[in-house]
N, C-alpha and C positions, 0 to 999 in steps of 0.2 A: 536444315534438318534439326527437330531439337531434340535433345542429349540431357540425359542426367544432370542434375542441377545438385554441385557440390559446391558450396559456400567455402572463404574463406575466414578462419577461425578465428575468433576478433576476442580480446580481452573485454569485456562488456562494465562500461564503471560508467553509466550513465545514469539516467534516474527508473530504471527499469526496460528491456527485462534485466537480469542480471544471469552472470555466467550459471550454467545447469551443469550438478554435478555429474559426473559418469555414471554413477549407479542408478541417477533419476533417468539419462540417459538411455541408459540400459533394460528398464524397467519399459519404457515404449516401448521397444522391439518383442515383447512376450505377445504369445500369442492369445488373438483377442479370441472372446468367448462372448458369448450372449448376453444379453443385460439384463435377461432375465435365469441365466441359469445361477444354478444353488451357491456355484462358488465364488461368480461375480457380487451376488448378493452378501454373500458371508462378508467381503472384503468392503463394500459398503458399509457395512455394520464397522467396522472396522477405521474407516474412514471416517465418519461419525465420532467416535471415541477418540480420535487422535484428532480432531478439529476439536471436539471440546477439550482436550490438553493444551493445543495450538491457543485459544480465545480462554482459556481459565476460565468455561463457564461448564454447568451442569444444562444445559440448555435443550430438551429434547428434542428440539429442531433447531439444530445443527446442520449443515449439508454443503454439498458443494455446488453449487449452481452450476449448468454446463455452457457455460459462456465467460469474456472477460471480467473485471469487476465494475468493467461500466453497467453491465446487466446486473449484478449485484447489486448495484446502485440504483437500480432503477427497479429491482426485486422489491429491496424495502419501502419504497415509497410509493408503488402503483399498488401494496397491500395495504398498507397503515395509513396514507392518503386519500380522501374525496374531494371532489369539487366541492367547493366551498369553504372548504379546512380553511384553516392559518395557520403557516409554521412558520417559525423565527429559522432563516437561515443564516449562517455564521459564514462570512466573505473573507478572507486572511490570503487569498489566491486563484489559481485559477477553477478548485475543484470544489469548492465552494461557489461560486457561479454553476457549476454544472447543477448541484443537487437546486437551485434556483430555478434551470431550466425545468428539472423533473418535477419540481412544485407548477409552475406555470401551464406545463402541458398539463398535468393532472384537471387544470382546472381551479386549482387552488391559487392561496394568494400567499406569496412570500414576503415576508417582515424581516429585512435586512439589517443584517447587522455587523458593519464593516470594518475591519481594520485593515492598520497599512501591510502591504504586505511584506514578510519577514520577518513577522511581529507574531504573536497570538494571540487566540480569540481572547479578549476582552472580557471576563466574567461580567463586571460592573454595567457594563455595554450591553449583555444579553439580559443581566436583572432586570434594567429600564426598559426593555423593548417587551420581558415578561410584562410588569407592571402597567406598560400602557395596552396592552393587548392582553384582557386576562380568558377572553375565550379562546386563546391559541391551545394548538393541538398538539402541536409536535416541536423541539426545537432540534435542529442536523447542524451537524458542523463535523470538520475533517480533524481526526487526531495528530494525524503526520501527515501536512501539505507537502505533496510533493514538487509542487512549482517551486516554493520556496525555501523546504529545509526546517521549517519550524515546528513545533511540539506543542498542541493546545493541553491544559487539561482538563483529561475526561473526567477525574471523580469530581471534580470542582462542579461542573459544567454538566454533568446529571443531575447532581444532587439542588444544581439552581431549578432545572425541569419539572423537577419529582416536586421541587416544593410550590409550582405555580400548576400540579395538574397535567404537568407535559409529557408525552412520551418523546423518547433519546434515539435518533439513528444518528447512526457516527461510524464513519468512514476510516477503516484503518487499512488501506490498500497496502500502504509504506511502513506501515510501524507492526504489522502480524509476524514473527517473528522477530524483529525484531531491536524492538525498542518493549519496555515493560507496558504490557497490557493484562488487564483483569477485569475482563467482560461483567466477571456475578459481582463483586466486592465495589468494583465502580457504580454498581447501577446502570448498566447501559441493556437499553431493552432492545433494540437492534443494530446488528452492524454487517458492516460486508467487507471483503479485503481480494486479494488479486492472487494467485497460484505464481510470481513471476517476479515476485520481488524478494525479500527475504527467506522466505522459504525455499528459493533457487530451483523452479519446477516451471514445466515451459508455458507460455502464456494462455489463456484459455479457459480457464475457471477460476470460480467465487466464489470462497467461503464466504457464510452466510450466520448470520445465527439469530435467534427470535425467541424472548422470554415468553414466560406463562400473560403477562401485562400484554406484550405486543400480539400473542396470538388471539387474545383474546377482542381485540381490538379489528382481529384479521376475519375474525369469526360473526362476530358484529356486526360487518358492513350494511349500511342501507342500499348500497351498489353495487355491482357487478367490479370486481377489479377487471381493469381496461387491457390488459396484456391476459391473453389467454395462457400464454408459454407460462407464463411468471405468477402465476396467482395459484398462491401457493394452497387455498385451498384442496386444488386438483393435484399438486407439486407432492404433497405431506401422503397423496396415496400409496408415493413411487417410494417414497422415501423416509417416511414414519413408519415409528417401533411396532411390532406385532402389529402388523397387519400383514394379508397376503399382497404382496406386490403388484399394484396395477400398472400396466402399461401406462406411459405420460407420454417418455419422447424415449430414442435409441441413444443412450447415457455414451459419452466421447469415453470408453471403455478402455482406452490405452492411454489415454490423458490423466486416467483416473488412475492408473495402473501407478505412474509418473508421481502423482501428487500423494497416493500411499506412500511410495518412497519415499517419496520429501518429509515425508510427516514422520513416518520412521525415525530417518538419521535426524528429526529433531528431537525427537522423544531422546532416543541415545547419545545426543549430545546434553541433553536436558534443558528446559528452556529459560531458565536463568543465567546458565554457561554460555546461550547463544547473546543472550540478551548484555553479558558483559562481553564476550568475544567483539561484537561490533561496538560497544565502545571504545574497549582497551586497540582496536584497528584506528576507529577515526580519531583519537588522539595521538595515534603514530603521523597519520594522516596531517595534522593540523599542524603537529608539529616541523614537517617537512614541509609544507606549502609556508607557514609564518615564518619559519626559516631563510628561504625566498625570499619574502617582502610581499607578498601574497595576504589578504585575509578574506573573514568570511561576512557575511550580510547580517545573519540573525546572533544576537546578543547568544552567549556560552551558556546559560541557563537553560535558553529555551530552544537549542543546537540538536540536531535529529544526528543521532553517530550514523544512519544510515544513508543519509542524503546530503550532501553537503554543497551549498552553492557561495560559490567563492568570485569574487571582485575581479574582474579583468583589466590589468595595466594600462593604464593612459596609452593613447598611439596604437596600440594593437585590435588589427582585424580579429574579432574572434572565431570569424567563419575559418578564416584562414587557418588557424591553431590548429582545428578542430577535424579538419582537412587531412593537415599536416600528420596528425596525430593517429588517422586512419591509414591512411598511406604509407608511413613511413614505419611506424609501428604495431598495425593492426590493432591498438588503442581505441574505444568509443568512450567518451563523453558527452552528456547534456548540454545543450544550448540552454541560454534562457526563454522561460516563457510569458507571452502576458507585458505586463509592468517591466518585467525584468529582462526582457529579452534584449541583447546586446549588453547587458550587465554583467551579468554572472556568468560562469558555467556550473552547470550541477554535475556534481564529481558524486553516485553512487558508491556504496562499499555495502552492498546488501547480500546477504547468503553465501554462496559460494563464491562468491567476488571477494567478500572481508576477507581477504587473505593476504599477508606478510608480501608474498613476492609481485601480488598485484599493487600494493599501495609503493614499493620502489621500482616497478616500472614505469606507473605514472607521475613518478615524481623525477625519474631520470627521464623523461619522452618529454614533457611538459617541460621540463628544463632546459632540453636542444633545443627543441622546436621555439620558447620565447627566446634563447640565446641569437639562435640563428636570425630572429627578423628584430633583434633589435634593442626589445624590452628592456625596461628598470629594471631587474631583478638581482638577486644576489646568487653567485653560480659557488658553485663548491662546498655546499654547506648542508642542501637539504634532505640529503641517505642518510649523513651522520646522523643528523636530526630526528629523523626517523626510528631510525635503528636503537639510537640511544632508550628512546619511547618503549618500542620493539620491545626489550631487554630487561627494562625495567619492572 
């Protein structure tokens, strides 16, 4: 016979989702209301306004898309994409390959542009692929790779765009809350990010956001954009300023509830406090795992404080840790993915995760658990290390 399905409660420090605060929590349980009544709408409008706080942009189409950010993903490029286009995409990981995928189904032809991964995108590397391609259309690359932990940059990396003619969608799933992002000031004329990782809101939707440049590009079309749900032409009825609200689709109405509150407690936290908060963590972080004998893949410059993929000690199962570390501790952490799988683990600290007591249980759980099977490592050392950090 089946029975209520109550999970057990797992510290979440992987590469998303990440832990969901109580009050986002809490915020599901209200009772749902129509998606079209007056006050589900009010709090849309509302919604709105706190995503262009979240993206530091004035962007009138702002939204939240009601699916993951892989639809997000695929929002921006089934509007601002046609068969035939060329967009330079920028390869640094696994999520880069993806937006490849969505050039290819589109119809269009993607102009690669690869680095190792761990690394970041290449400015010099996307200049020459402008320059031999100068009727490209679009250049996409990910701000915060989450496979790997790395940090591109966007103003760099617009501003090469803007100067060869290109329109900019750039993925910030991993870095929206939480690493410094500035949508209007960088020049980035679309982007899309995920409800589930820094902003600590449960998975399911995708902010979104589209300048004056990319609507206008959306408005344009010789084609029919190919996703009926996502074309945002019909999207901008539900959910553009002054107008009467047309029916689209029946808006995940408790999810949205969830993601006001996430936006909330960031306003009141403010979004520069959040953006050092997860630094001044994953430097506790780094310094308890190097402690160890532990390090990380990508070079200190170009290091996301919110994703962090760290080296796995010679001799050791990683499956096994990782196991060990659900099991024994109710601990999640990321495997590697791609290139790096069996390499790394990606040790998360995003939103309601970046927190003090989470970064010394996985640093005492991570400790047993390499003690117990084996491991080089250095025992006794890495709380202080931490904590030292912590305090400072």
């Amino acid at each position: 016979m089946s029975q209520s399905f109550n999970p057990t409660p797992r510290t979440l420090m992987g590469p998303g989702p990440s832990d969901v605060h109580p009050r986002v929590l809490s915020a599901l349980g209200r009772p749902t209301i129509g998606h079209l009544d007056p006050e589900f709408v009010s709090m849309m409008d509302e919604v709105k306004g706190l995503l262009q706080y979240a993206f530091q942009t004035k962007n009138e189409l702002t939204i939240p898309v009601s699916a993951p950010g892989s639809a997000g993903m695929e929002t921006c490029f089934v509007n601002l994409i046609e068969p035939g286009d060329k967009v330079v995409v920028c390869q640094n990981g696994v999520f880069g390959g993806r937006m490849k995928e969505n050039v290819e189904r589109i119809g269009a032809t993607a102009i690669m542009v690869e680095d190792e991964w761990g690394k970041p995108v290449d400015p010099q590397k996307v200049e020459d692929a402008l320059k031999a391609n100068p009727d490209a259309k679009a250049v996409a690359f990910v701000h915060a790779e989450t496979s790997t932990g790395a940090c591109s940059d966007v103003k760099t990396l617009c501003a090469l765009a803007h100067k060869h003619n290109c329109v900019t969608i750039v993925d910030t799933v991993t870095s929206l809350g939480g690493s410094e992002l500035r949508v209007d000031d960088w020049g980035v004329d679309a982007v899309y990010s995920g409800s589930q990782k820094c902003l600590s809101c449960t998975p399911g939707i995708s902010p979104v956001s589209f300048n004056e440049r990319a609507i206008e590009i959306i408005k344009n079309r010789k084609t029919k954009v190919q996703s009926w749900f996502m074309d945002l032409n019909l999207v901008m009825g539900y959910w553009g300023a002054n107008t009467k609200r047309a029916y689209h689709h029946t808006a995940p109405i408790n999810a949205l509830y969830a993601l006001h509150e996430a936006l909330v407690m960031l306003k009141e936290e403010g979004l520069e406090n959040a953006w050092q908060r997860h630094m001044h963590n994953h430097l506790a972080l780094r310094a308890g795992l190097e402690a160890m004998g532990l390090s990380f893949i990508v070079e200190e410059k170009y290091r996301l404080p919110q994703l962090n993929s760290v080296t796995i000690p010679d001799g050791v199962e990683e499956v096994k840790v990782r196991a060990q570390l659900l099991k024994e501790f109710n601990l999640e952490i990321g495997a590697g993915l791609g290139a790096l799988a069996g390499k790394v683990w990606r040790v998360g600290l995003m939103g309601y995760s970046s927190r003090a007591e989470n970064i010394l249980l996985c640093l005492s759980a991570l400790e047993a658990v390499l003690s117990e099977l084996g491991a080089n490592i250095n025992t006794g050392v890495a709380i202080a290390a931490a904590q030292k950090q912590l305090s400072g």
